[in-house]
C-alpha positions in Angstrom: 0.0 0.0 0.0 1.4 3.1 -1.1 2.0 6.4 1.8 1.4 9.6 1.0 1.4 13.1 2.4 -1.3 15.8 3.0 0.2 17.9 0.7 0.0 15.0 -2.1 -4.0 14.1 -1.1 -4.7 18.1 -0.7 -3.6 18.4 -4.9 -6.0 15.7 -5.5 -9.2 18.2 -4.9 -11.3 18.9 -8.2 -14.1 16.7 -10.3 -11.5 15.3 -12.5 -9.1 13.9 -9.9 -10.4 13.5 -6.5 -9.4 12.3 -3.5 -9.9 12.1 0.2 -8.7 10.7 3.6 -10.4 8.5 6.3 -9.6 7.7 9.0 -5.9 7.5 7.2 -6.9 5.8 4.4 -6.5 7.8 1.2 -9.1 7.2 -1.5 -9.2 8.1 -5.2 -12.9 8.5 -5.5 -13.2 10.3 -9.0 -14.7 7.4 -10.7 -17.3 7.3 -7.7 -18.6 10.7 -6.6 -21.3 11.2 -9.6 -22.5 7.9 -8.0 -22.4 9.1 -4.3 -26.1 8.5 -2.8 -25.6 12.0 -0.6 -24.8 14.2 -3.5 -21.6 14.8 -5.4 -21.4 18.4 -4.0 -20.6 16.8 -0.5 -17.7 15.2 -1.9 -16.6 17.6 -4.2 -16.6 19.8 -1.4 -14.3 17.5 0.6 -12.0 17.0 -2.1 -8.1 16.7 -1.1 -9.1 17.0 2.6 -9.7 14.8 5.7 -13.2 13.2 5.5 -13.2 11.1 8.6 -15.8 13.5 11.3 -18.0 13.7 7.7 -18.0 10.3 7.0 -18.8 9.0 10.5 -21.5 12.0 11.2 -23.6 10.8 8.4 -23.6 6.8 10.0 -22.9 5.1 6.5 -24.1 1.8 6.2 -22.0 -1.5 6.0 -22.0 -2.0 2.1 -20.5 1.7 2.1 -18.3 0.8 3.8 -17.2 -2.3 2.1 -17.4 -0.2 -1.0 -15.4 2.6 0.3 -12.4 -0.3 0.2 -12.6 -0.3 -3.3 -11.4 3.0 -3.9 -8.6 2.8 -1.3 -5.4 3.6 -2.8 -2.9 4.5 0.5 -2.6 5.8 3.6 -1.0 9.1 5.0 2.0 9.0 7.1 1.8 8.1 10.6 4.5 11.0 10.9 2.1 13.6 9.3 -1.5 15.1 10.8 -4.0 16.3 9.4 -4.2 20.2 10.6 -7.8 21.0 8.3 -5.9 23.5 6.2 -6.8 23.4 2.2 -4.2 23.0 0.1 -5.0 24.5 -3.4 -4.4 23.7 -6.7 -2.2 26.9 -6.9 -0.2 26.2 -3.4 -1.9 28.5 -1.7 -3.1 27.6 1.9 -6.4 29.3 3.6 -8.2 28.2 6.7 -11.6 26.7 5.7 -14.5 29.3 5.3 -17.1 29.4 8.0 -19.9 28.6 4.8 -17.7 25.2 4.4 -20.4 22.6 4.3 -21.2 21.0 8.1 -23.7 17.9 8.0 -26.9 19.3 10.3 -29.8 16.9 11.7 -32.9 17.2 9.6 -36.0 19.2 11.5 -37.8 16.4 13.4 -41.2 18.6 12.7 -40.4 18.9 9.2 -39.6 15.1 8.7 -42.6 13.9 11.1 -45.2 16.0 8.9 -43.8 14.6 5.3 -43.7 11.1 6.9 -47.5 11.3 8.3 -48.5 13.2 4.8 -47.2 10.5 2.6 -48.1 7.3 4.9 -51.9 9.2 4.7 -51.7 9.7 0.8 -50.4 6.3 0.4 -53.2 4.7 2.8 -55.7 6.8 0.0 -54.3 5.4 -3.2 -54.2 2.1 -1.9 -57.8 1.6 -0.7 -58.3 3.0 -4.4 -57.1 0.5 -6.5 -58.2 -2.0 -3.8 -61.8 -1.4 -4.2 -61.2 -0.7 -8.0 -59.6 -4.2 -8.2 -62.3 -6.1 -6.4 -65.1 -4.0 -8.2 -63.2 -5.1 -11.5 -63.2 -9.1 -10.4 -67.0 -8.4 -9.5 -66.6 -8.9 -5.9 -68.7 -6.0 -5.2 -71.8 -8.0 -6.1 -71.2 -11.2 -3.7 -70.6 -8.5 -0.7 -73.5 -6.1 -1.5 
């Protein structure tokens, strides 16, 4: 397995070559981020950076995880850290912007009143094509 340095992962941070670190793994993900269930802007947003607090605040399932292995190409240095400092394509370094994308808990409220509305819509259609269905068969007749 090949060892590389922040500097190294933190050139590595556009759409056509991307990569990012967890948990000291690095991972070449540019084949993968178009596919990423959570968006490609998270990712894209992450690129040539640590991902690790991202990665275990969303609580990824077990199958990405496994998949995450695929894309593994190294690890950084255990003599190197991580200091969240962005490392630009034109060497520049700047402290990450207080806009940088944070993950934030959806509104329970918000959630709780989709959830009901849908479960109730869904309860609707159902009963719809059940009584269309037996009225079709002529079931209606034996009961009524």
């Amino acid at each position: 397995m090949d060892i590389y340095t922040i500097d190294e992962v933190a050139s590595h941070n556009n759409a056509k070559d991307l990569w990012i670190v967890i948990h000291g793994g690095v991972y070449n993900i540019t084949k993968f981020y178009k596919e990423h269930p959570g968006g490609e802007e998270v990712l894209l947003k992450l690129a040539g950076q640590d991902a690790t607090e991202c990665f275990e605040a969303i609580g990824h399932s077990n199958e990405a995880i496994i998949l995450r292995q695929n894309f593994k190409i190294g690890e950084i240095g255990k003599s190197v850290s991580f200091d969240n400092k962005i490392k630009t394509t034109n060497t520049e370094i700047k402290e990450p912007a207080e806009e940088d994308w944070q993950y934030q808990e959806p509104d329970k409220e918000q959630t709780t009143f989709w959830s009901s509305t849908f479960m109730w819509f869904s309860f609707i259609i159902y009963a719809i094509i059940i009584y269309y269905w037996i009225r079709k068969l002529g079931f209606m007749s034996a009961i009524f």
